[in-house]
C-alpha positions in Angstrom: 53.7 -4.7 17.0 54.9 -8.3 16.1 53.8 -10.0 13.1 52.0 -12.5 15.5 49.7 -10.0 17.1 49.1 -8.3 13.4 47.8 -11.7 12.0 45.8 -12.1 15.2 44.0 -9.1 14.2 43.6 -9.4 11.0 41.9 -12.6 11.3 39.4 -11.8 14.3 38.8 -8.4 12.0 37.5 -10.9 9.3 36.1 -12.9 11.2 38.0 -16.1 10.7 39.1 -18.1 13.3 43.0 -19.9 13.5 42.2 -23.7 12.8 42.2 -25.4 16.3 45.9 -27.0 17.1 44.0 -30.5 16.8 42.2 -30.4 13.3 44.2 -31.6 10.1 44.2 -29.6 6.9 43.2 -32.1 4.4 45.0 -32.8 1.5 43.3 -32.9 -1.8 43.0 -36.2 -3.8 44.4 -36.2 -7.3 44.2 -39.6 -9.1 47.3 -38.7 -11.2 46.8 -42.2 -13.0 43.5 -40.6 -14.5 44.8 -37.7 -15.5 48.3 -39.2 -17.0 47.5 -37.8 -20.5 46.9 -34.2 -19.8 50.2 -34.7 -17.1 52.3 -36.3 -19.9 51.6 -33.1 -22.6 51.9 -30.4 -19.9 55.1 -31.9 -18.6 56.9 -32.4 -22.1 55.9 -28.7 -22.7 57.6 -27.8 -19.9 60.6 -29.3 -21.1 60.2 -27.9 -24.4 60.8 -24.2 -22.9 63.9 -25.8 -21.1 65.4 -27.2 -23.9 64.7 -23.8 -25.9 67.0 -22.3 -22.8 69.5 -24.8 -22.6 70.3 -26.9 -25.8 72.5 -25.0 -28.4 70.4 -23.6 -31.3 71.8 -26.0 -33.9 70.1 -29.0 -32.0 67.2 -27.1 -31.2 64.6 -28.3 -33.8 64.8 -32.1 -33.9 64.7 -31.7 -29.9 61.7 -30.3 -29.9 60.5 -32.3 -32.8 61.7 -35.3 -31.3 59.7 -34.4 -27.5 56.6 -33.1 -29.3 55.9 -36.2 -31.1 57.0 -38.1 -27.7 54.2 -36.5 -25.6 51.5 -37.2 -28.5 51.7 -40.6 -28.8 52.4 -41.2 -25.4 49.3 -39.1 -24.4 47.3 -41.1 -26.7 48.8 -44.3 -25.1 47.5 -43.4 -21.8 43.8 -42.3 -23.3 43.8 -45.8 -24.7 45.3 -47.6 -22.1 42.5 -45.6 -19.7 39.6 -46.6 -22.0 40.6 -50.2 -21.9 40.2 -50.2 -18.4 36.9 -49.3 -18.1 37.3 -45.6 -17.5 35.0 -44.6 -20.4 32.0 -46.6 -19.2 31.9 -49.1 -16.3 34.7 -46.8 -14.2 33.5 -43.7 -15.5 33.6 -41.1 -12.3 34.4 -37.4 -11.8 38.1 -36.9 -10.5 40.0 -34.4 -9.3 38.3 -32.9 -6.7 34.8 -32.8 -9.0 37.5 -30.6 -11.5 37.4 -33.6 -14.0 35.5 -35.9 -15.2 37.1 -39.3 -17.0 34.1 -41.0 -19.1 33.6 -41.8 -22.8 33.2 -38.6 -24.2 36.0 -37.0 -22.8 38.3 -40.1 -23.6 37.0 -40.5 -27.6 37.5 -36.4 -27.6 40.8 -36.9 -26.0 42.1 -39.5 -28.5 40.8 -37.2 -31.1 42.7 -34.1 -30.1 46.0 -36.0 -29.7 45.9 -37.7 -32.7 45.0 -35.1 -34.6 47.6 -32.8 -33.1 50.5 -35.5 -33.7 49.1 -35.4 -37.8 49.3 -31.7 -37.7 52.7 -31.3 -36.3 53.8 -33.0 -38.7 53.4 -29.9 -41.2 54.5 -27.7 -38.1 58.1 -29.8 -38.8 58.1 -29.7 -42.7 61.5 -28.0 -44.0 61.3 -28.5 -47.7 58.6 -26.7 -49.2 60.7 -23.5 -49.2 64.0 -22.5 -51.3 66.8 -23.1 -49.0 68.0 -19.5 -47.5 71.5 -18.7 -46.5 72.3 -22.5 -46.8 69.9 -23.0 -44.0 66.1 -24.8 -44.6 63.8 -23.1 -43.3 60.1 -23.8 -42.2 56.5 -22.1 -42.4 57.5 -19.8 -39.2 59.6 -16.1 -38.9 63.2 -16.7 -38.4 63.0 -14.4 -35.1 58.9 -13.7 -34.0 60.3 -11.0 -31.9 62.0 -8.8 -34.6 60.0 -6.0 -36.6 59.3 -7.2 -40.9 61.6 -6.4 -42.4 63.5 -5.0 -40.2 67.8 -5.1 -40.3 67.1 -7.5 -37.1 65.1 -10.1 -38.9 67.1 -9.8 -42.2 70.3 -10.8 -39.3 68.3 -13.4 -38.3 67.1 -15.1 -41.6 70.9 -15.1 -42.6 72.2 -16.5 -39.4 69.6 -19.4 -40.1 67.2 -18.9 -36.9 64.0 -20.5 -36.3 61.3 -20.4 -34.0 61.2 -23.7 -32.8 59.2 -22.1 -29.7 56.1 -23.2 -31.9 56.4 -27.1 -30.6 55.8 -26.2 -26.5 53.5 -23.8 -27.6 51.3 -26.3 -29.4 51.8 -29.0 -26.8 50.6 -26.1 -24.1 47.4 -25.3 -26.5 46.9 -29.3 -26.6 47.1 -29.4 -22.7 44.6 -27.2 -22.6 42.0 -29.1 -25.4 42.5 -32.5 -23.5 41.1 -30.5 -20.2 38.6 -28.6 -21.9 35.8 -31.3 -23.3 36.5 -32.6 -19.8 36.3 -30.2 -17.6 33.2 -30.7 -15.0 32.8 -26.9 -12.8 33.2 -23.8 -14.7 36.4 -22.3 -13.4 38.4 -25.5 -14.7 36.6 -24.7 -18.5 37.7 -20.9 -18.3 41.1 -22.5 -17.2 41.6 -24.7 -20.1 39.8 -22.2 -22.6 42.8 -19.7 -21.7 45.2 -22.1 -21.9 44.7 -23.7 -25.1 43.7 -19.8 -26.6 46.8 -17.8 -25.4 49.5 -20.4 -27.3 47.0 -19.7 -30.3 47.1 -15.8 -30.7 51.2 -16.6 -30.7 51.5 -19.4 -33.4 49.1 -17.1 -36.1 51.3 -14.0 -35.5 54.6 -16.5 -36.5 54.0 -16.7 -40.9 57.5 -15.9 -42.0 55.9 -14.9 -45.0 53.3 -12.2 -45.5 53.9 -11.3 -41.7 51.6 -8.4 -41.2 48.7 -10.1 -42.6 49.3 -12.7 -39.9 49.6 -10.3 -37.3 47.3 -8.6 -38.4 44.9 -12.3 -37.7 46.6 -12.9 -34.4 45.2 -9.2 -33.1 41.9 -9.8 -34.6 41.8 -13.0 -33.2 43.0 -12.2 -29.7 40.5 -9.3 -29.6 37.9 -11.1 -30.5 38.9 -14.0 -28.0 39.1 -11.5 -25.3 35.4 -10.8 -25.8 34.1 -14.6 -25.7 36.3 -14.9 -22.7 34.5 -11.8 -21.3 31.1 -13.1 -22.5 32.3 -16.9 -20.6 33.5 -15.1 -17.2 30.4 -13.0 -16.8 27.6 -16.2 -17.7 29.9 -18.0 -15.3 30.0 -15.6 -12.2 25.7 -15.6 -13.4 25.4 -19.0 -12.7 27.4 -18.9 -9.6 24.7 -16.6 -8.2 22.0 -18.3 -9.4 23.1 -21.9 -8.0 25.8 -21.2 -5.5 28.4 -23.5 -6.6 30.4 -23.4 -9.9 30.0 -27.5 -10.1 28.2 -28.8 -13.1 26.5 -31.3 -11.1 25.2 -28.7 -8.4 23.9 -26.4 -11.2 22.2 -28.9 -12.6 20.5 -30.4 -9.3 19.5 -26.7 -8.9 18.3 -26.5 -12.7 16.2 -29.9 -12.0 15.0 -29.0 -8.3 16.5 -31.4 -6.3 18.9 -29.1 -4.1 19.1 -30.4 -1.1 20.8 -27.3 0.8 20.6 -23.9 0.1 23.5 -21.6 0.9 22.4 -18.9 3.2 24.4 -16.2 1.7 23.0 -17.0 -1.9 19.5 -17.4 -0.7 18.0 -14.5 -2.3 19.3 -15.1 -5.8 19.1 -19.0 -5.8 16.8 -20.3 -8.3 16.4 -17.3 -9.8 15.7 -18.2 -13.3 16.6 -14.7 -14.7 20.8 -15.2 -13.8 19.8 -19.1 -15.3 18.8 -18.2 -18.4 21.2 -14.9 -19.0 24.0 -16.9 -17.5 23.5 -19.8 -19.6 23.0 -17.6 -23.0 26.6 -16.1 -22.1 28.3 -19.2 -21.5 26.7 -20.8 -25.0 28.1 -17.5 -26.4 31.6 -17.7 -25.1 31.7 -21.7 -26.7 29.9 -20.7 -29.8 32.7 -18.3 -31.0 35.1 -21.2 -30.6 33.4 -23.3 -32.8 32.9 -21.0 -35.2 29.2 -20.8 -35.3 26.9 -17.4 -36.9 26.8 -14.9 -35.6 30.1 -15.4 -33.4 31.9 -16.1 -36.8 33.7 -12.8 -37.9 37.0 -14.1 -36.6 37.7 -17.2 -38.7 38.0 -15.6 -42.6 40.4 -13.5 -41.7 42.9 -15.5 -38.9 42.5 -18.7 -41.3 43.8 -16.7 -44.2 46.7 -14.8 -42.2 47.7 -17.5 -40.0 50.7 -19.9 -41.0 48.9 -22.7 -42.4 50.0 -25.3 -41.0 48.8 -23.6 -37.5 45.6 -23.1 -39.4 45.2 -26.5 -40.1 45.9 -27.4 -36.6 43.5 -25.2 -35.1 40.7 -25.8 -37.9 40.3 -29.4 -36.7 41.7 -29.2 -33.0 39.7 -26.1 -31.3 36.0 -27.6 -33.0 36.6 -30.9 -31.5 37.6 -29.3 -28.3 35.0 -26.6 -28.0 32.0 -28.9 -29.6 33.1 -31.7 -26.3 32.6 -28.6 -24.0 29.5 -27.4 -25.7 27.9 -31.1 -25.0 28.8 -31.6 -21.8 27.6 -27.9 -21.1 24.1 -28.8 -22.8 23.7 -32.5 -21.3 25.1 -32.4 -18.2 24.5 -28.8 -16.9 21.1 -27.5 -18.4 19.4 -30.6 -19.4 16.6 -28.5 -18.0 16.8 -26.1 -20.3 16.5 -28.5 -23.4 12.9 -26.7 -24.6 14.3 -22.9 -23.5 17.2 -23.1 -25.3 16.1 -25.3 -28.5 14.8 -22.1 -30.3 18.1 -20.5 -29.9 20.4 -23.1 -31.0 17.9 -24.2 -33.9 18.3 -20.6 -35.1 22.3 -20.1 -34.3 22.5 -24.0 -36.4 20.5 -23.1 -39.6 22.0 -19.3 -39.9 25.5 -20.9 -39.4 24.6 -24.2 -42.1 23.4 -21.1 -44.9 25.6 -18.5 -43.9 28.7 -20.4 -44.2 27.6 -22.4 -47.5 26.3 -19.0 -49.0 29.2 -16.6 -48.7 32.0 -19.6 -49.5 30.3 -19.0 -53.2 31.9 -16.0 -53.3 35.4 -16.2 -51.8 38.6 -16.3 -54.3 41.2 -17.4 -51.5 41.3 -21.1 -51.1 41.7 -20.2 -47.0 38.9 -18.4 -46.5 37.0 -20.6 -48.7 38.2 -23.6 -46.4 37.1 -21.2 -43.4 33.1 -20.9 -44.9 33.2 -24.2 -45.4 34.4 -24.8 -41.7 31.7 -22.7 -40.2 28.9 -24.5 -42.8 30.1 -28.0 -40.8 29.6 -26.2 -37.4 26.2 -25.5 -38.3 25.8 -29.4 -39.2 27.6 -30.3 -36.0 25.2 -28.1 -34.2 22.1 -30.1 -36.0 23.2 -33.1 -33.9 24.0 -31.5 -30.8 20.2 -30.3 -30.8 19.1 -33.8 -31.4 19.3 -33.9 -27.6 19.7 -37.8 -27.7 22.4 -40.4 -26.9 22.7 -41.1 -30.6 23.0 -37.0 -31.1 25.7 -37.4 -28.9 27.4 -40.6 -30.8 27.3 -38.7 -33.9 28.7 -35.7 -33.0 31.6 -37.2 -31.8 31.8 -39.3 -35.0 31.9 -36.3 -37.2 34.5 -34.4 -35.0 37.1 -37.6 -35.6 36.0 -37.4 -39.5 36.1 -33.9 -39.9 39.4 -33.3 -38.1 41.3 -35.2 -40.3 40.0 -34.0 -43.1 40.8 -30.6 -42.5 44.2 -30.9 -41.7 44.6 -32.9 -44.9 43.1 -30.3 -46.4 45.4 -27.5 -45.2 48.6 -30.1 -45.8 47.9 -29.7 -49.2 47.5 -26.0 -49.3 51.3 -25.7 -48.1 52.4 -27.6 -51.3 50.7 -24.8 -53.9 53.7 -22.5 -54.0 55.2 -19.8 -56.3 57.9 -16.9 -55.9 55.6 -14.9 -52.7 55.0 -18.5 -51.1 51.8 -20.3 -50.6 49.7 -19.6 -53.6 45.9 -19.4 -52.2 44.5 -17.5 -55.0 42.0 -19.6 -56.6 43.0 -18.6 -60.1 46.5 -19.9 -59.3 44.7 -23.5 -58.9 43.9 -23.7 -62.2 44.8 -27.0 -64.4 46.6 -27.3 -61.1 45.2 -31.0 -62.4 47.3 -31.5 -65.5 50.6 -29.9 -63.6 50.1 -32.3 -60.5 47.3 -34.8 -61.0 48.4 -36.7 -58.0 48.2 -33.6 -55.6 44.7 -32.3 -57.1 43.4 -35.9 -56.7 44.1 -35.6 -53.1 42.7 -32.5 -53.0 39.8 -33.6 -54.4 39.4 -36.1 -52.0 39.3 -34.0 -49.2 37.1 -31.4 -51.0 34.3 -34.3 -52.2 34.3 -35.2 -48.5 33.7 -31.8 -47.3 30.8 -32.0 -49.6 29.6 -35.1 -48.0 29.7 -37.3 -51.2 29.0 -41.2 -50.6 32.2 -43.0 -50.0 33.8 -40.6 -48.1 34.2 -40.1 -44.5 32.5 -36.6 -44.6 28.7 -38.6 -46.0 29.0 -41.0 -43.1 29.1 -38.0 -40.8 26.5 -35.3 -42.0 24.2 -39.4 -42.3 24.7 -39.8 -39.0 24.2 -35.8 -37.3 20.9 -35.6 -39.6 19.6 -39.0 -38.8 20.0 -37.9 -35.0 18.6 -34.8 -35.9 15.6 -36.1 -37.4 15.1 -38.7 -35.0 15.5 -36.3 -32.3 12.3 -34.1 -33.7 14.6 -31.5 -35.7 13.5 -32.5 -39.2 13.6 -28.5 -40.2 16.7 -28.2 -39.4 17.9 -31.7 -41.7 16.1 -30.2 -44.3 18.1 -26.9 -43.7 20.5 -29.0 -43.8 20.7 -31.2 -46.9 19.6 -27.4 -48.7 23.2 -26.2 -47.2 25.0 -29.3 -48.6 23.6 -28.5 -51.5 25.0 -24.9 -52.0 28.1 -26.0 -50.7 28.8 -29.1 -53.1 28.5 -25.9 -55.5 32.0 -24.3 -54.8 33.7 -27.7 -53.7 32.9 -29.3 -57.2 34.1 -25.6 -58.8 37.6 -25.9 -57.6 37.8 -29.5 -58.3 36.3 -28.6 -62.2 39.2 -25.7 -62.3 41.9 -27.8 -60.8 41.3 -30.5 -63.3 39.3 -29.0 -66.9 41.1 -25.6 -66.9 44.3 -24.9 -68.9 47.4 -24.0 -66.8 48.7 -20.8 -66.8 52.9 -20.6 -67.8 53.5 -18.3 -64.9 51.2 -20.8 -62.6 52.5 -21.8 -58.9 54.7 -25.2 -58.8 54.0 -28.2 -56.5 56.5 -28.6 -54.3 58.1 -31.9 -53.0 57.6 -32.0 -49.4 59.4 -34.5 -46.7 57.9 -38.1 -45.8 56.5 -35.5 -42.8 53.9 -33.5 -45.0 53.5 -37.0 -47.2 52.6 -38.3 -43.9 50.0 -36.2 -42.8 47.8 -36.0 -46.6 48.1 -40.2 -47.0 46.6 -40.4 -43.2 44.0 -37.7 -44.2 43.3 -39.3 -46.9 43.3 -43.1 -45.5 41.0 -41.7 -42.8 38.5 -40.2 -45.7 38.4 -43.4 -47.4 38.3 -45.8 -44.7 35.3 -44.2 -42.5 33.8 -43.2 -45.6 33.6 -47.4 -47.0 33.7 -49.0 -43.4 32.3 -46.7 -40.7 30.8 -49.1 -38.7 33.3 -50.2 -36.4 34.2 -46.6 -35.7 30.4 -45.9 -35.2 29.8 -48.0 -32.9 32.6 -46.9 -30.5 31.7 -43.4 -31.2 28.4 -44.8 -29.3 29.8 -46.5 -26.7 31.8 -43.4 -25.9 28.5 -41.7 -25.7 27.9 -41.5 -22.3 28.5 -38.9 -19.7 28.9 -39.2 -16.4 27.0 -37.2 -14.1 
């Protein structure tokens, strides 16, 4: 039988029909223009894996360096060249095919993402912090990912001066994925860019060079772990699908509202079926609430913070929140605005558990990590108290706390890498003390970034938990501020305990050292800490275009 009359049969057996010889198959339209930023990272990161194919080994690191840093500012270029244009309010429009949508949200989120990724590459690059080994510098990453500790392979590779400069495309792919994932309008496009910026992730916190079973040890936890909220995503998705026969946000939420104007045939029974709504919609929230770290979807963070490299944890720290928290608006203001009173009892409990729980159980943590890690999940809980508000301004200030948290953290985690002694990174907390009197100019920083984390006036971190709770309040959650300001409380508590030990505790003679990192890690603290200062003195400016970002388009 030819291969003609077999595909004849197949397709009268399915019923489908061969196109008749006069219709056109219509191309999709892609406005490549809008989506230049996302294009620009993916593409570099293509080029990334090609260059670790093609260029010879020596040249391999200040290549990728070189590309990486390229794509990041030229990404962030193209976000500001689109907002200046009008794309994040009077041009705002879904593109794409309805896959995308290119308004102020997703551009301020956008900007966010890049610029903190280009900050936190920056420690990704740094060569200094470390004795020299072999003659060779060497970085926060395993000489050869692929060889077993310890192993006669890796102790080859450490001595022949390898490194795993596979890190840089793998952080531009993860990136890729962020940019798409705030902005992604149907629900098959989030999964998309949820799996693309998460697989890159389980890889760079399996890379430590040092203490390498402990952080891959974190990457299986954290892959498990991902693979469930992925699960929990998939299954609210396919839910939804049934319930409003499209994947769109915009149809589910003309179904949500009761405007539909068609109803499929072959989804008539289960249209509108409030049961797959609400189930559906308590999956998805799930599947975004583990990104951000929020109770009870929290057991993850302690343990991949502390085992990751650090400079990968600052990265994600700052990066995934801002990324996941865009999605988790969009999700609630564009998609179940309908919802607003079903799910409010919910989300009020998942924010106040998350704002206590994290505050409460950083009190007793010895390990600066998975101190920084409570503290992370306490500010997703505060986050959360504005995206309740269910207001424009809730909106405006969620997205102002995301840019003044980001930098924070990866500040934060800059500093971390300095605090070394003969095993590496010294994250015991007993290590820090009189770290003050060794290195006063490191443990001011530090202190910096801690007071803001505490939300102290001055500092970038007050402007932001000011703005979430005055949205909050104004929004009718006044528990939940009070909740709130209780949380700060507790956690000013530990913040102000490391800054007493740093600074009114006596050194110890075998204490870590500071080391003298390159103008790369210098770069990164100054900018965290010009950041902290600057929106913590002058936020208005910033404010104000965190408002005028703070519209979606529907």
């Amino acid at each position: 039988m030819s291969a003609t009359a077999v595909h004849s049969l197949w397709t009268t057996a399915s019923g489908v029909t061969s196109a008749a010889p006069d219709e056109k198959f219509t191309a999709p339209v892609i406005e490549y223009t809008q989506l230049t930023p996302v294009l620009i990272v993916i593409g570099v990161a293509v080029l990334g894996v090609l260059a670790e194919a093609f260029v010879p080994r020596r040249a391999r690191y200040h290549t990728q360096v070189f590309l990486t840093v390229v794509a990041l500012v030229a990404a962030f270029a193209a976000v500001v060249g689109l907002a200046a244009t009008g794309y994040g309010t009077t041009k705002a429009h879904i593109a794409a095919m309805g896959a995308i949508a290119v308004d102020g949200p997703a551009l301020f989120l956008q900007g966010v993402i890049l610029l903190t990724s280009l900050v936190a590459v920056f420690t990704f690059a740094e060569r200094r912090l470390d004795p020299e080994s072999h003659g060779n510098r060497v970085d926060s990453f395993a000489a050869q990912a692929g060889s077993v500790p310890g192993s006669d392979s890796e102790k080859a590779a450490v001595k022949a001066g390898f490194t795993t400069t596979e890190v840089f495309p793998l952080v531009l792919f993860s990136v890729a994925g962020m940019l798409v994932f705030p902005a992604a309008n149907d629900l098959l496009t989030l999964f998309v860019a949820l799996e693309v910026f998460s697989l890159p992730l389980y890889l760079l916190c399996a890379v430590a060079r040092r203490k390498r079973l402990m952080s891959q040890e974190s990457a299986v936890k954290y892959f498990l772990l991902g693979a469930f909220s992925s699960a929990f995503l998939l299954f609210g998705i396919a839910l939804l699908y049934g319930y409003a026969g499209s994947v769109s946000y915009a149809q589910i939420a003309t179904v949500v509202d009761g405007t539909i104007q068609r109803i499929d045939p072959a989804l008539a029974d289960t249209m509108g079926n409030d049961a797959l709504l609400l189930i559906g919609g308590a999956m998805i929230l799930t599947g975004l609430l583990f990104k951000v770290g929020a109770v009870p979807f929290h057991m993850w963070t302690p343990d991949v913070y502390q085992g990751a490299p650090t400079p990968v944890t600052g990265f994600m720290a700052a990066a995934t929140k801002v990324a996941a928290f865009g999605a988790l608006l969009r999700l609630l203001y564009v998609v179940l605005p309908g919802l607003t009173w079903d799910l409010r009892p919910v989300m009020w409990g998942v924010a106040i558990v998350t704002m206590v729980g994290g505050a409460v159980v950083a009190i007793t943590q010895t390990d600066i990590k998975r101190l920084l890690a409570y503290s992370s999940i306490a500010h997703a809980g505060f986050i959360l108290a504005g995206v309740i508000a269910a207001t424009p301004d809730g909106i405006s200030s969620v997205l102002f706390y995301l840019g003044t948290y980001s930098f924070v953290t990866v500040g934060a985690f800059a500093v971390v890498t300095l605090v070394r002694d003969a095993g590496g990174e010294a994250t015991h907390l007993s290590k820090w003390a009189g770290l003050g009197r060794r290195s006063p100019l490191v443990a001011a920083v530090f202190a910096v970034f801690l007071l803001a984390f505490a939300g102290i006036p001055l500092t970038s971190g007050f402007s932001g938990k000011f703005a979430v709770f005055k949205a909050a309040a104004d929004g009718g959650a006044g528990g939940l501020v009070v909740v709130g300001v209780i949380s700060s409380a507790i956690a000013a508590f530990f913040y102000i305990r490391v800054i007493v030990l740093m600074f009114f505790s006596e050194p110890k003679a075998d204490g870590p050292t500071v080391a003298v990192p390159s103008p790369l890690t210098m770069t990164t603290i100054a900018i965290g800490v010009a950041v902290t200062v600057v929106l913590g003195v002058a936020p208005q400016y910033f404010l104000d275009l965190a408002g005028q970002a703070g519209t979606f388009v529907r």
